[in-house]
N, C-alpha and C positions, 0 to 999 in steps of 0.2 A: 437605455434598454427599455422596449415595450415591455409592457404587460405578458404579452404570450409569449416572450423570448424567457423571462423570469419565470415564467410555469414550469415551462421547458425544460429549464435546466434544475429547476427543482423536483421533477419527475426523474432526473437519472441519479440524484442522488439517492441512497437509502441503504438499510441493511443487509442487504441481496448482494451487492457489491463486495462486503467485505469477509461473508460465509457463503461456505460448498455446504448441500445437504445432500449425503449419499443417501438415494432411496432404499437400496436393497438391506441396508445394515441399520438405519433411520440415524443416523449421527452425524452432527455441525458439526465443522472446523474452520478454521480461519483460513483466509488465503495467503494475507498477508505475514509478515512477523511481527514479532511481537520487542520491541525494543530490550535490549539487556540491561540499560541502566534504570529505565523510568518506568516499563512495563507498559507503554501503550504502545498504540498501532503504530509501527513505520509504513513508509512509502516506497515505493520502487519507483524508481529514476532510470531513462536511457543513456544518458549522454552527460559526462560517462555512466555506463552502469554500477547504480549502488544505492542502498538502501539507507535509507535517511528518518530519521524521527525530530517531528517539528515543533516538539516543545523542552526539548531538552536539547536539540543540535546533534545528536550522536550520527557519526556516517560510517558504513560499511562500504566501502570497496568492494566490488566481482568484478571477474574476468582477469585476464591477463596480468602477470605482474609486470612493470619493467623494470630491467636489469640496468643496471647504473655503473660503466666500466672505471 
């Protein structure tokens, strides 16, 4: 990877990403969740969809359940 591909992509990371600021009420929240067993930030995943925390492994499951005859 060059130089300006590494800037680049260190430009989209940051804080902005991971809080909403509602202007009219002036209050952060997080967008993401918040893990139940370890307390940091999980990730949303599409395929399948489900929420996952990458330092302890815990996964949440959405969407659909399947039924198993």
């Amino acid at each position: 990877m060059s130089e300006e591909e590494v800037k680049k992509k260190k430009k989209k990371e940051g804080a902005w990403r991971l809080y909403e600021y509602d202007y009219k009420t002036g209050k952060i929240t997080l967008k993401n969740k918040k893990c139940p067993r370890c307390g940091k930030i999980t990730a949303h995943h599409h395929n399948p969809e489900r929420w996952a925390c990458g330092a302890c492994g815990y996964t949440e499951y959405i969407g659909k359940e399947t039924k198993k005859s």
